[in-house]
C-alpha positions in Angstrom: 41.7 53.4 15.6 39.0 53.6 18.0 35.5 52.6 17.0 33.3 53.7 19.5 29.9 51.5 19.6 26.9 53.3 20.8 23.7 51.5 22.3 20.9 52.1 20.8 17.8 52.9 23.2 14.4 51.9 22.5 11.5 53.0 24.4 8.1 51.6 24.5 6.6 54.3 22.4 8.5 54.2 20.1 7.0 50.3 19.4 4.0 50.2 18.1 1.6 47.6 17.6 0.7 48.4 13.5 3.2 50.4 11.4 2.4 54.0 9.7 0.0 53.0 6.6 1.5 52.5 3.3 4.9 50.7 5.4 7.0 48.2 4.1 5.9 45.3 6.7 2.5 46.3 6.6 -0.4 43.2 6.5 -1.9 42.8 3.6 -6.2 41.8 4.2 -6.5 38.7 2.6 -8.4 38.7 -0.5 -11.3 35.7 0.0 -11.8 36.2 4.0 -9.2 34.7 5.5 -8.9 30.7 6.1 -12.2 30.1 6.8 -13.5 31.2 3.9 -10.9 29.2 1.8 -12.5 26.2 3.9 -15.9 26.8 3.1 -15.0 27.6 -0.7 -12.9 24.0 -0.8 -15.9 22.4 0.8 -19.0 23.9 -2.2 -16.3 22.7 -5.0 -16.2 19.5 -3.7 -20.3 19.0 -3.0 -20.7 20.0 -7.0 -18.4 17.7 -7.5 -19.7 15.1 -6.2 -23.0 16.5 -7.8 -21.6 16.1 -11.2 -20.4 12.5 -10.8 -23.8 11.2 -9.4 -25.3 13.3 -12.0 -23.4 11.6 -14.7 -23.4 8.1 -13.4 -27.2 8.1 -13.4 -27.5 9.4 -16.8 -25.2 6.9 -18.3 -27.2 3.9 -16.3 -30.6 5.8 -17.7 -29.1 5.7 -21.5 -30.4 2.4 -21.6 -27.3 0.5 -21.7 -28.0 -2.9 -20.8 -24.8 -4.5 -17.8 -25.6 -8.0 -19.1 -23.5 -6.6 -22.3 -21.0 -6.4 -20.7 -20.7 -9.6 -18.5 -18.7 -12.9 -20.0 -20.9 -15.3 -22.0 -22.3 -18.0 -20.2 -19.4 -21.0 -19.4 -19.9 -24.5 -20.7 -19.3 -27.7 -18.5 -15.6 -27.1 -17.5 -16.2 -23.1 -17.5 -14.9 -22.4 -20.5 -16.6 -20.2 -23.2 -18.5 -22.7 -25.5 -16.3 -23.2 -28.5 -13.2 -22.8 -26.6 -11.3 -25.7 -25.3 -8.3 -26.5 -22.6 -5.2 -28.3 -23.2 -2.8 -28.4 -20.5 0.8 -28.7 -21.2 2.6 -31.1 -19.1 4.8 -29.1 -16.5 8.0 -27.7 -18.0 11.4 -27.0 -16.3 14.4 -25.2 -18.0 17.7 -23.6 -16.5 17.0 -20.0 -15.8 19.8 -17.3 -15.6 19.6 -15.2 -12.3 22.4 -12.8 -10.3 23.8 -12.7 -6.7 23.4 -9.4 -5.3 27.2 -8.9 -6.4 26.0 -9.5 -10.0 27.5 -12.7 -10.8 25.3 -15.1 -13.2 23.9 -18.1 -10.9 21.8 -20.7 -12.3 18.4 -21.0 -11.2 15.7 -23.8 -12.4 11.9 -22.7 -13.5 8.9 -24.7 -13.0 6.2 -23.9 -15.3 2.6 -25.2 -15.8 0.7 -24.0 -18.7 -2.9 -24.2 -20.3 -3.5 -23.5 -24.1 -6.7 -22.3 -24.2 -7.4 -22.8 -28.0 -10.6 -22.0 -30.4 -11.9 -25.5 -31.5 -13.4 -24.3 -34.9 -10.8 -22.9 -36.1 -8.4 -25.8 -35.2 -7.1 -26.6 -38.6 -4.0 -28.3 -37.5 -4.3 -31.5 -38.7 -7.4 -32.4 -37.5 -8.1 -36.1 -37.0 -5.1 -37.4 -35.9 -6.0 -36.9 -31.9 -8.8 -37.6 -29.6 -8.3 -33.9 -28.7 -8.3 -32.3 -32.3 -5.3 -30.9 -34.3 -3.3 -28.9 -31.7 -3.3 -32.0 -29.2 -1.7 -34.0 -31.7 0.9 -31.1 -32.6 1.9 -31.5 -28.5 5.7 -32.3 -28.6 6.3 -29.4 -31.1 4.4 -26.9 -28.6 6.6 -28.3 -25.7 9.7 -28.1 -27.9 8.9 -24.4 -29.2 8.3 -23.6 -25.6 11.3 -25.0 -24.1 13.2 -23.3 -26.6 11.9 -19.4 -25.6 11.7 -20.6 -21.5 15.6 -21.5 -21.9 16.6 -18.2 -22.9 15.1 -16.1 -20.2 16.6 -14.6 -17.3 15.5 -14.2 -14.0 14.8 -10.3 -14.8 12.9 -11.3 -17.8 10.3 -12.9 -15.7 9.9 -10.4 -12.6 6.7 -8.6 -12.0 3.6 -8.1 -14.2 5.0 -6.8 -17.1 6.9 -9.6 -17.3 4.3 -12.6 -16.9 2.5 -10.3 -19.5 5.5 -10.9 -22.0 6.1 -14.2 -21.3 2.0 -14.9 -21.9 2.5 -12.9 -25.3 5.5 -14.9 -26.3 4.1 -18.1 -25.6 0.8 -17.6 -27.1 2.9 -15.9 -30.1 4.9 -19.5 -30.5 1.5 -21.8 -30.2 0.0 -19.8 -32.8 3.0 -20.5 -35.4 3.1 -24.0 -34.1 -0.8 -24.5 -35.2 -0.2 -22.6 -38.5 -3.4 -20.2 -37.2 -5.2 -18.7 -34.9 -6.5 -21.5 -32.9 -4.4 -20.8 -29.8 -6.5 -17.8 -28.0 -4.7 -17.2 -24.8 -1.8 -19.2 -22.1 -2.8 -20.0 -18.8 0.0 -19.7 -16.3 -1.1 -22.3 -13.9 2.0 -22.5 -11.6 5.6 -20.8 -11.8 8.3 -21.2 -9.5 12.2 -20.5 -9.3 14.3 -21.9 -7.5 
């Protein structure tokens, strides 16, 4: 068998620089004008836009809303809300399960310092029996309550935002059915470090 291969010859006239109309490879005219025209178009969008948002900023600020509404009330003597009082917790430090990279449990110690930041009206915890009101005097049962929760966690318990968020939740959660009420408004994390 004997296959013969034949070179194919090409002349310049035979190349041309547009095809025959209605070609497979013919170029298409692009429907808006081309790139700049796509530029110019991107640029009007984003100037009413930006028309719209001042429009709407300055007719919410014209509605009469008044921004001292929604600043913080004014702070009492040791900036805190009037009403509202601080009790910090003595510093706390439980054994903390963490891993090795490997996995394996390791344990760990966390250093905690906490604020109660508690609602002094509605302190009914036995009221009277402290300098400091009702929760003050119900002290070793809040440290006890917390120890309790802080010696379960893990180190992944803890880690990131969502986790300080939990452990706020949980505490304040705890001081509240320590109290008996709703006294205990919100946990200050002062300080937290593992080791």
């Amino acid at each position: 068998m004997n296959i013969a291969w034949q070179k194919a010859s090409v002349s310049m006239a035979d190349i041309s620089d547009s095809p025959p109309d209605g070609a497979v490879g013919t170029p298409r005219k692009p429907r808006f004008g081309g790139w700049k025209a796509r530029i110019i178009l991107l640029g009007v969008l984003c100037l009413v836009a930006l028309a719209l948002g001042l429009w709407a900023a300055l007719r919410l600020n014209a509605s009469g809303d008044d921004p001292a509404a929604y600043q913080s009330p004014p702070a009492g003597p040791e900036g805190v809300t009037p009403g509202l009082a601080l009790l910090p917790v003595d510093p706390i430090v439980v054994n903390v399960t963490g891993f090795t990279a490997s996995g394996a449990p390791v344990g760990r110690h966390m250093r905690i310092n906490l604020t109660l930041v508690y609602d002094v009206a509605t302190d009914t915890t036995v009221a009277g029996q402290s300098e400091l009101g009702g929760l003050a005097a119900r002290m070793p049962y809040l440290r006890d309550a917390f120890v309790e929760f802080l010696g379960q966690l893990t180190e992944r318990d803890i880690t990131g935002s969502l986790g300080l968020a939990m452990l706020r939740a949980e505490l304040l959660k705890r001081a509240r059915a320590v109290s008996g009420g709703d006294a205990p408004r919100e946990v200050l994390i002062s300080d937290l470090v593992l080791q």
